[in-house]
C-alpha positions as CSV (number, residue, x, y, z in Angstrom):
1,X,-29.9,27.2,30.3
2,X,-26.8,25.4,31.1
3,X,-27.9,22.2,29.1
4,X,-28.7,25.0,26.1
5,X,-25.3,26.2,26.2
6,X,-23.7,22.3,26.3
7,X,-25.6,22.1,23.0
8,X,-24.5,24.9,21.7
9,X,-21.2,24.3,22.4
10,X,-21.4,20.9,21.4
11,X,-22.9,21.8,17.7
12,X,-20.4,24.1,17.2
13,X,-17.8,21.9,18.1
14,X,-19.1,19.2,15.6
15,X,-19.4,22.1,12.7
16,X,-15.5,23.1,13.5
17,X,-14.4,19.5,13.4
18,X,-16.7,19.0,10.4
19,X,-15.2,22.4,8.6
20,X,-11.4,21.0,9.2
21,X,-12.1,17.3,8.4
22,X,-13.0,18.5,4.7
23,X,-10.4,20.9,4.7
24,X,-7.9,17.7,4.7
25,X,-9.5,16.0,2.4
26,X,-9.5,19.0,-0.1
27,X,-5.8,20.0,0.6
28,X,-4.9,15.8,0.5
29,X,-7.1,15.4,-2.8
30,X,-8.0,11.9,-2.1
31,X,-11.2,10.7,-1.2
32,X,-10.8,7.4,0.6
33,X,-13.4,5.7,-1.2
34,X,-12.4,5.8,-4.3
35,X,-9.3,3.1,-5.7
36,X,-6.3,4.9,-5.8
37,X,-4.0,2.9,-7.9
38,X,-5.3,2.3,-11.9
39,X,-5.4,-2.0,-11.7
40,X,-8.1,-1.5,-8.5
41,X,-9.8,0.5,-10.2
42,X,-10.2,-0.8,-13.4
43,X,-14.0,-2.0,-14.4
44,X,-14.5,-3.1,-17.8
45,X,-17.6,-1.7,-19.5
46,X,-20.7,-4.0,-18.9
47,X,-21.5,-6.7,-21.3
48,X,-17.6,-6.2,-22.9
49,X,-15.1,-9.2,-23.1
50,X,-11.8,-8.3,-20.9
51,X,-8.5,-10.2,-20.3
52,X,-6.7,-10.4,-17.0
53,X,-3.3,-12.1,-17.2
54,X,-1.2,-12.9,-14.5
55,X,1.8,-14.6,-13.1
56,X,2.8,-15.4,-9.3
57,X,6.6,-13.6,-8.8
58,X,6.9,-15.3,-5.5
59,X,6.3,-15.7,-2.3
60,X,8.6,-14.3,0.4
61,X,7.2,-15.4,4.3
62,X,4.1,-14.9,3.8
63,X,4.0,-12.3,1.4
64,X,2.5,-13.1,-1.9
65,X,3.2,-11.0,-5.1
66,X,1.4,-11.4,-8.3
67,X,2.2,-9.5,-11.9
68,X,-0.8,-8.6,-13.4
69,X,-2.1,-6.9,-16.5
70,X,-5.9,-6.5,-17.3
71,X,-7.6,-4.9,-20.2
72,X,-10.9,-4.2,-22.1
73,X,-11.2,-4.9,-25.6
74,X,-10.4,-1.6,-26.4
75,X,-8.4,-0.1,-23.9
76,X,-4.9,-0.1,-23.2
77,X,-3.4,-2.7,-20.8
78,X,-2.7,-1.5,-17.1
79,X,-0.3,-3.2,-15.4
80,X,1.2,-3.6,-11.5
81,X,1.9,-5.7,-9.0
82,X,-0.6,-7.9,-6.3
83,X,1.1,-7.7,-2.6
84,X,-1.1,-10.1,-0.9
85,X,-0.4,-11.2,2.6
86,X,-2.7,-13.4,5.2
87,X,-5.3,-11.7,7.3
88,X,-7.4,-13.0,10.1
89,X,-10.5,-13.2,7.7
90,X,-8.6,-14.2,4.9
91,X,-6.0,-12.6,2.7
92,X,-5.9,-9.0,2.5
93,X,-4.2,-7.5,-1.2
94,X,-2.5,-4.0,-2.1
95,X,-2.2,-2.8,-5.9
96,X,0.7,-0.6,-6.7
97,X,0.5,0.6,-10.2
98,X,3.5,0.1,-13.1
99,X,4.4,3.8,-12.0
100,X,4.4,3.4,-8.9
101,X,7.5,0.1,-9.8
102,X,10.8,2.7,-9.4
103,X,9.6,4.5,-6.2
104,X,9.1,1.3,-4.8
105,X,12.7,0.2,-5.9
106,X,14.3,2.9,-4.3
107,X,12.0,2.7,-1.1
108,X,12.8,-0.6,-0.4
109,X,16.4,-0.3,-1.2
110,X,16.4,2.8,1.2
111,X,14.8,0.4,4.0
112,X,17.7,-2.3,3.1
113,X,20.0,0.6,4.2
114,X,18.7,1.0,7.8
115,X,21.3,-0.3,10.0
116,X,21.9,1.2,13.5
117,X,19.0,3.5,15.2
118,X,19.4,7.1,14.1
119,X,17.6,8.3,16.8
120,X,18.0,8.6,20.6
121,X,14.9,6.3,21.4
122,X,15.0,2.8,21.5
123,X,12.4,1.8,19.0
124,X,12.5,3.2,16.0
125,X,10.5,2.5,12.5
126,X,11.7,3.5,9.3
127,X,8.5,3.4,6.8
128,X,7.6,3.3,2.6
129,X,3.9,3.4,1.4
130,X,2.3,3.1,-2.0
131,X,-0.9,4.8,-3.0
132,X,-2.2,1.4,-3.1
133,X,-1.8,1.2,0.5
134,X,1.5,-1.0,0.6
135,X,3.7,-0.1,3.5
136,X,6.7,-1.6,3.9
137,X,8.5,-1.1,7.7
138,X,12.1,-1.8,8.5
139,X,12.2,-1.2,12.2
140,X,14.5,-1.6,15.2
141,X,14.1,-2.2,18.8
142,X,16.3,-2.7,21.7
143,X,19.5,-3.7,19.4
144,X,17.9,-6.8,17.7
145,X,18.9,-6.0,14.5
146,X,16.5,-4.7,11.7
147,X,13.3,-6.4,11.4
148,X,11.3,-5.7,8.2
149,X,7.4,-6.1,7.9
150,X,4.7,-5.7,4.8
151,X,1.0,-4.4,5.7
152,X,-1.3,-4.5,3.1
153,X,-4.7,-3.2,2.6
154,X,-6.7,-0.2,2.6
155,X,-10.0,-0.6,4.8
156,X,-9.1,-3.7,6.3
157,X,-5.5,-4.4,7.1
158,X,-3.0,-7.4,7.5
159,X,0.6,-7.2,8.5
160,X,3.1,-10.2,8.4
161,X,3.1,-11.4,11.6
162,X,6.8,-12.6,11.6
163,X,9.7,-10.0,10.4
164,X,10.4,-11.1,6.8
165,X,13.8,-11.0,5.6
166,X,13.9,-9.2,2.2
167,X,17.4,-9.0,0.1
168,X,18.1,-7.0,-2.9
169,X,17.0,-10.5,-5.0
170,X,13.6,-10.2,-4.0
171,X,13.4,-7.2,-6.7
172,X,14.0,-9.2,-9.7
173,X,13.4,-8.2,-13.3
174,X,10.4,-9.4,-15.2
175,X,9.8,-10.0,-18.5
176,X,5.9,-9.2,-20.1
177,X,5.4,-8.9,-23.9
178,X,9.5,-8.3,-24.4
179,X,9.1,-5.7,-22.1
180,X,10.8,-5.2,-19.1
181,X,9.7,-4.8,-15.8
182,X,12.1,-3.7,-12.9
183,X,10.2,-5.7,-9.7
């Protein structure tokens, strides 16, 4: 009897977790599987011609950026930004879509801002994220000074390994088909 009611107990307790698990994902609206930002999710129609066009921004420590604009033959261009930074099993990429381009503006001008530890701990981290799975930390520990850091990557993630040092001039305007692009 008692290894009746573990089962029971243990069944029901799967069910509940099961029950609030998709309650999250209703009330988030995202299902992890699918590409959350519009340039990893593009897919041309089989059998069409498409254009990717790109151009390297930079690299900053280790971080790589890449501008880039892909389209079908009849479909408007999407555009956004590669983050692309080293991973143990190669590198490991985030997409943040042109929308996404003023949020992370602000967000990493907000992390420029971090000076002296707000809180009473000693560790503190100060954090922006993209849909695309970009995260960009400014953090402080033990009165070092601010160390910032870029993890990219949605299933499998890479994070500089050194702090990189980002300044305002990092964010530099771009130029694509006389338009232009705050980066």
């Amino acid at each position: 009897m008692a290894g009746f009611r573990s089962s029971v107990l243990t069944v029901s307790f799967a069910a509940a977790l099961s029950v609030c698990l998709q309650g999250q994902d209703s009330i988030a609206g995202i299902d992890p599987l699918l590409p959350p930002t519009k340039l990893e999710a593009f897919q041309p129609p089989v059998g069409s011609i498409f254009t990717i066009a790109y151009d390297e921004m930079g690299t900053v420590g280790s971080v790589r950026v890449e501008l880039r604009e892909v389209r079908d033959t009849g479909g408007k261009p999407i555009r956004g930004l590669i983050v692309e930074v080293p991973g143990p099993d190669g590198p490991e990429r985030s997409y943040v879509d042109v929308d996404e381009l003023a949020g992370l503006l602000r967000g990493c001008d907000a992390l420029l801002q971090v000076g002296a530890n707000p809180t009473p701990f000693k560790t503190y981290e100060a954090r922006y994220a993209t849909r695309g799975s970009l995260e960009l930390t400014a953090s402080t520990k033990d009165d070092k000074g601010t160390l910032f850091s870029v993890t990219v990557g949605r299933f499998r993630t890479a994070r500089t390994t050194s702090p990189v040092v980002l300044y305002r001039r990092h964010c530099v305007s771009y130029t694509i088909h006389g338009r232009i692009v705050i980066l």
